[in-house]
C-alpha positions in Angstrom: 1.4 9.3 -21.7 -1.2 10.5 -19.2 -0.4 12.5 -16.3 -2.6 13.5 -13.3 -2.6 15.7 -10.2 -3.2 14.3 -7.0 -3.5 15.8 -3.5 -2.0 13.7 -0.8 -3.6 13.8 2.5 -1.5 17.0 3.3 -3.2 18.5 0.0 -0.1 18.8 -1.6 -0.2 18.0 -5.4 1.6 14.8 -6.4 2.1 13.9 -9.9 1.9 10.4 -11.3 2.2 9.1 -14.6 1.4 5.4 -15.2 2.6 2.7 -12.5 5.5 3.2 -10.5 8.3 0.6 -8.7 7.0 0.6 -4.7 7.7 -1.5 -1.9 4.7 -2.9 0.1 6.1 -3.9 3.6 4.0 -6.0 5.6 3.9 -6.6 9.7 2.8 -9.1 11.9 -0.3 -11.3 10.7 0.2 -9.7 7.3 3.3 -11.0 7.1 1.8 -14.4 7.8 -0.5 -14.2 5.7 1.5 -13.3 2.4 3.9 -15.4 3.3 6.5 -12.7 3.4 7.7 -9.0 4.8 8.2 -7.5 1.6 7.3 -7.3 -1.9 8.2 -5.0 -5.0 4.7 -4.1 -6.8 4.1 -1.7 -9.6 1.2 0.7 -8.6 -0.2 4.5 -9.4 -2.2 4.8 -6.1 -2.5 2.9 -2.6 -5.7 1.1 -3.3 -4.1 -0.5 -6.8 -1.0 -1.8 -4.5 -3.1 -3.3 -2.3 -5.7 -4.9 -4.9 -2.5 -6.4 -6.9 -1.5 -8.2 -3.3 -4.5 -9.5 -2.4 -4.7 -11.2 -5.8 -0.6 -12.4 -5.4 -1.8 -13.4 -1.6 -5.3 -14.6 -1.5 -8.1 -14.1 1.2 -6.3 -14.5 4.1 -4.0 -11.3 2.9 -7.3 -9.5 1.8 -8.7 -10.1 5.5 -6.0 -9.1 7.2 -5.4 -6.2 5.1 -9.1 -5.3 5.3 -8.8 -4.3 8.6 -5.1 -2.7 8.2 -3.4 0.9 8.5 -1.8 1.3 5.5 1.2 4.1 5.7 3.1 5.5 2.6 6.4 6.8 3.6 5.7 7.2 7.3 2.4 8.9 6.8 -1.2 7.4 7.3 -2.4 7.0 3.7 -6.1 5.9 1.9 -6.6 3.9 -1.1 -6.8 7.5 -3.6 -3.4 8.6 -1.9 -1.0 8.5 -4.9 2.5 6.6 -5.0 5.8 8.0 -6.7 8.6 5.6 -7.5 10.6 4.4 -4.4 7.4 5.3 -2.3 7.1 2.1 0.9 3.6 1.2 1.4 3.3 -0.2 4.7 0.3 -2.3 5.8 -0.1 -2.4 10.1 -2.5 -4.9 11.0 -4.4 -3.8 14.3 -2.5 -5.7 17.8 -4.1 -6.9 20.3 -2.3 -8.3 23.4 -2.3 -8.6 27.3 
């Protein structure tokens, strides 16, 4: 079993193994777009959560999440951040409004 260090985007060292259980919560037109507001993935790192659900979703998911904030735990997150088990990926699509 491989294991790897991983600064989060505090720089605090996260270890990961292979794949964890996370949940990816979407909002607004993401939620449209998958069809849904949540989904249980297995995933090592933010970008390999959201690869997996664009291909579950399609390209409307991928656009939307294209332009997205993703958060991991409450905390703006990149694709390199690194998930532990239980982690909640959340992808914010921008709003626009009146």
């Amino acid at each position: 079993m491989k294991v790897q260090a991983a600064g989060d985007a505090h720089g605090q060292q996260r270890v990961r193994t292979e794949p964890v259980a996370v949940s990816l919560v979407l909002f607004a037109s993401a939620r449209q777009a998958a069809g849904t507001s949540q989904v249980q993935l297995r995933a090592g790192t933010v970008g390999e959560a959201l690869e997996l659900a664009r291909t579950m979703f399609g390209s409307d998911f991928a656009a939307v999440a294209d332009r997205s904030r993703i958060w991991v735990n409450g905390e703006a997150a990149g694709p390199e951040t690194s998930l532990a088990a239980g982690d909640e990926v959340a992808v914010l699509p921008p709003v626009s409004g009146g």
